[in-house]
GUGU-648232 format. One record per residue: residue number from 1; x, y, z of N, C-alpha, C in turn; residue in three letters. Coordinates in nm, 2 decimals, padded with zeros to 4 digits, m for minus. Layout:
REM residues N
k:neast:nnorth:nup:caeast:canorth:caup:ceast:cnorth:cup:r
NUM:X:Y:Z:X:Y:Z:X:Y:Z:ALA
...
***
This chain:
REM residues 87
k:neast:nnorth:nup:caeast:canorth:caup:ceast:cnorth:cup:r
1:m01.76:m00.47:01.45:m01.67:m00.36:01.47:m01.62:m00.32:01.33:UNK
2:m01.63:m00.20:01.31:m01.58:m00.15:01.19:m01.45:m00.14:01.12:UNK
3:m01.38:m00.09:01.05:m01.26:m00.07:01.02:m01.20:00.04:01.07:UNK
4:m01.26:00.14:01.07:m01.26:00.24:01.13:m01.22:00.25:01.29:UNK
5:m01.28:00.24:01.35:m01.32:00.18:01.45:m01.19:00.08:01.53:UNK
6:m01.17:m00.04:01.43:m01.03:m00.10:01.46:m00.92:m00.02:01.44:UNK
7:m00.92:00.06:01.37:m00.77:00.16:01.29:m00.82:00.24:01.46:UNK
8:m00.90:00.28:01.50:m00.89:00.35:01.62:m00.85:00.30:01.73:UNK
9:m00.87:00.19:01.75:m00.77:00.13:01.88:m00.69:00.09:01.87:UNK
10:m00.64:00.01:01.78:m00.52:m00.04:01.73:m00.43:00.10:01.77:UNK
11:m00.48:00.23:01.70:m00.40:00.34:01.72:m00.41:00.40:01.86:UNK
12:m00.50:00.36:01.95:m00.51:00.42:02.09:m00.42:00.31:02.17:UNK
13:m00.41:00.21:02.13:m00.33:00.08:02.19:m00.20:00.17:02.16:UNK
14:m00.11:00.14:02.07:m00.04:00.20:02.01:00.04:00.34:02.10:UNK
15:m00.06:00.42:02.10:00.02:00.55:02.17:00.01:00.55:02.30:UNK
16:m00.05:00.45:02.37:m00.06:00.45:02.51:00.08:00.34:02.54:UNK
17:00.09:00.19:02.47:00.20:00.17:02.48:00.32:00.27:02.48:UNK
18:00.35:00.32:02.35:00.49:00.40:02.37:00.49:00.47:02.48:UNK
19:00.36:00.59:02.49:00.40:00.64:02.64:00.44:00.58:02.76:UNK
20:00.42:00.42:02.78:00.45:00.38:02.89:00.61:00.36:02.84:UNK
21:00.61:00.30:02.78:00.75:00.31:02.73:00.84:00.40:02.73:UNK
22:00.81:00.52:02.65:00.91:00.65:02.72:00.93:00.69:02.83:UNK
23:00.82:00.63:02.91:00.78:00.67:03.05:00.93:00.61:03.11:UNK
24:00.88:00.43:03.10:00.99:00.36:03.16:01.14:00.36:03.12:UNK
25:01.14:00.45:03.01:01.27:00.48:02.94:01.40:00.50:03.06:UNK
26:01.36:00.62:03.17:01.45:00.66:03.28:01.48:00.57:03.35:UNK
27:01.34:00.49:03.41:01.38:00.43:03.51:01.45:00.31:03.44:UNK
28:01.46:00.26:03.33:01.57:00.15:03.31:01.72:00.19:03.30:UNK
29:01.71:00.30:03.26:01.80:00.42:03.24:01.92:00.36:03.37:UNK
30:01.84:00.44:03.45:01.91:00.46:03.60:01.92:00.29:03.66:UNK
31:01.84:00.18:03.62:01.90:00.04:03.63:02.01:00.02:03.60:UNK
32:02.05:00.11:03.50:02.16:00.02:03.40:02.29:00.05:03.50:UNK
33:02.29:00.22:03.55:02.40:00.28:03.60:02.43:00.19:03.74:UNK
34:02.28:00.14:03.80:02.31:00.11:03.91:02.39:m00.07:03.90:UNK
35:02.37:m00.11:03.77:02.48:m00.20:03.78:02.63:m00.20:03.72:UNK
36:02.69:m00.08:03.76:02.81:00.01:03.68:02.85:00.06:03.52:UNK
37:02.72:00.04:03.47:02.75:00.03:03.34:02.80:00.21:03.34:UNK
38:02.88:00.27:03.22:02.93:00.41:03.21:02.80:00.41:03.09:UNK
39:02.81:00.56:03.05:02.70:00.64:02.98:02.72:00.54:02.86:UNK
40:02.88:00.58:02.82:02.91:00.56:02.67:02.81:00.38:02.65:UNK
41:02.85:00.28:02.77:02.74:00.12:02.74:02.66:00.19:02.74:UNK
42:02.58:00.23:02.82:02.42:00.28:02.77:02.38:00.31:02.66:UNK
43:02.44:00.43:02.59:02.44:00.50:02.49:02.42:00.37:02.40:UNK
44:02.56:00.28:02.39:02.55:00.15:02.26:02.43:00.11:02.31:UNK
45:02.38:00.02:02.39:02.27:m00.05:02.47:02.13:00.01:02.35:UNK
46:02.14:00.14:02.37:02.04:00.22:02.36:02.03:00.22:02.15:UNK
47:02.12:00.21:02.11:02.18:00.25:02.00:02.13:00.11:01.90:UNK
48:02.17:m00.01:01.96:02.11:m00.12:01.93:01.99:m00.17:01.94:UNK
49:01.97:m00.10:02.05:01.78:m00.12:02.07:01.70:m00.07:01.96:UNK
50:01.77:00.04:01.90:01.70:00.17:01.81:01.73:00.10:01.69:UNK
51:01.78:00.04:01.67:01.78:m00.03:01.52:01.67:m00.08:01.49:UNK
52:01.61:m00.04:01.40:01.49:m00.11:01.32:01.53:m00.20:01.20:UNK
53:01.43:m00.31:01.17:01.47:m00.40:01.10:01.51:m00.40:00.95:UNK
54:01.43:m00.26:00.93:01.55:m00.20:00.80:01.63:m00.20:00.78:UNK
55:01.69:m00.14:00.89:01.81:m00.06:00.92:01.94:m00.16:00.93:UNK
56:01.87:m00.27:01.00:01.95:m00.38:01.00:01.95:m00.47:00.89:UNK
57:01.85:m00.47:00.81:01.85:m00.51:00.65:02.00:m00.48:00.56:UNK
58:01.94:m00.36:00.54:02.05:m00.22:00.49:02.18:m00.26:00.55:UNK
59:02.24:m00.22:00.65:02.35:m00.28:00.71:02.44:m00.38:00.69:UNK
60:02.34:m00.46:00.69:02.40:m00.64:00.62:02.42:m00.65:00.48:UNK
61:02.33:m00.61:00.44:02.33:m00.57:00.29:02.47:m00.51:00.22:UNK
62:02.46:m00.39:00.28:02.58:m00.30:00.27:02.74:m00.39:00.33:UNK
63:02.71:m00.45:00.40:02.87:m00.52:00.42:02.88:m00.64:00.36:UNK
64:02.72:m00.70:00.33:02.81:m00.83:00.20:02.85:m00.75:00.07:UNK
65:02.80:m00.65:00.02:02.83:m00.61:m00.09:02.98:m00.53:m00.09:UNK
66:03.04:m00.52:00.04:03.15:m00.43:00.07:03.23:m00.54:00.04:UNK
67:03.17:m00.66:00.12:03.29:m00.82:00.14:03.32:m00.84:00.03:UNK
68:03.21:m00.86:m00.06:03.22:m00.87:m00.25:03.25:m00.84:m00.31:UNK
69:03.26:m00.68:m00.32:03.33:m00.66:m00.41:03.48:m00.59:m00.38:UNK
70:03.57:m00.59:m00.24:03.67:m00.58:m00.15:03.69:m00.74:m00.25:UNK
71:03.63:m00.84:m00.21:03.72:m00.97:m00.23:03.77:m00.99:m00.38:UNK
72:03.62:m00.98:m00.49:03.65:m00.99:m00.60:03.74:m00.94:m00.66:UNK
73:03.81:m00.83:m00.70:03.94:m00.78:m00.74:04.06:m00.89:m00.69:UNK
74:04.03:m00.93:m00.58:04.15:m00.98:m00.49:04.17:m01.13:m00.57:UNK
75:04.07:m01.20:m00.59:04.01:m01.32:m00.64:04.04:m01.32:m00.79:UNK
76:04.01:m01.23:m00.85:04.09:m01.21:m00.99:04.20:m01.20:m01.06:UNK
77:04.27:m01.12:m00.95:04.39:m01.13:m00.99:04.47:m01.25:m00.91:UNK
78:04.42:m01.36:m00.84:04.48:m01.42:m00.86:04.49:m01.55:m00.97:UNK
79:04.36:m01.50:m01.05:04.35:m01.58:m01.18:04.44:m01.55:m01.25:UNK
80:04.53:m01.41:m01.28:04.61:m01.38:m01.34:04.72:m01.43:m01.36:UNK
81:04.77:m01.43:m01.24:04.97:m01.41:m01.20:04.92:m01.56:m01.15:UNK
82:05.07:m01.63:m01.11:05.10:m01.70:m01.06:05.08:m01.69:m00.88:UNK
83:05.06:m01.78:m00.83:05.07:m01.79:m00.67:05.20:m01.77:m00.60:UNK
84:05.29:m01.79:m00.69:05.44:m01.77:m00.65:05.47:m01.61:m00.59:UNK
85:05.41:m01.57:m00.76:05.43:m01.42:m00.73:05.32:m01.32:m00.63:UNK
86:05.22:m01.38:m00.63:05.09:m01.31:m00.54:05.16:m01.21:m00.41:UNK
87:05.21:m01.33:m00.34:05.29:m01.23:m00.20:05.42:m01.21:m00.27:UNK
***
């Protein structure tokens, strides 16, 4: 089998999955409601499903570097002053 050839099923695999997938999109849809969840859980449900592993990269990424440098100023100055005076 070719390369070619593989890049073509791989890609016919591919788009036939998703379509079943979008397919079954509703009907899990309409599971969720039927065990009382409201839109807005769905919505999250749906929201976190949609995260890709980038995104989730990025994300984490972005809040240690928030934690870091949020703390470091904090951490510094208490190299400064005394602990007495801090609070």
């Amino acid at each position: 089998m070719s390369l070619d050839q593989k890049h073509f099923w791989s890609g016919f695999g591919l788009a036939v999955g998703g379509t079943l997938l979008f397919s079954f999109k509703s009907i899990f849809i309409k599971l969720l409601y039927q065990q009382s969840l409201q839109a807005h859980s769905v919505l999250v449900l749906r929201m976190i499903i949609a995260l890709t592993y980038s995104t989730v990269s990025f994300t984490l990424l972005a809040g240690f570097l928030g934690y870091y440098l949020a703390s470091l100023p904090d951490l510094m100055g208490l190299e400064l002053i005394a602990a007495q005076a801090y609070k």
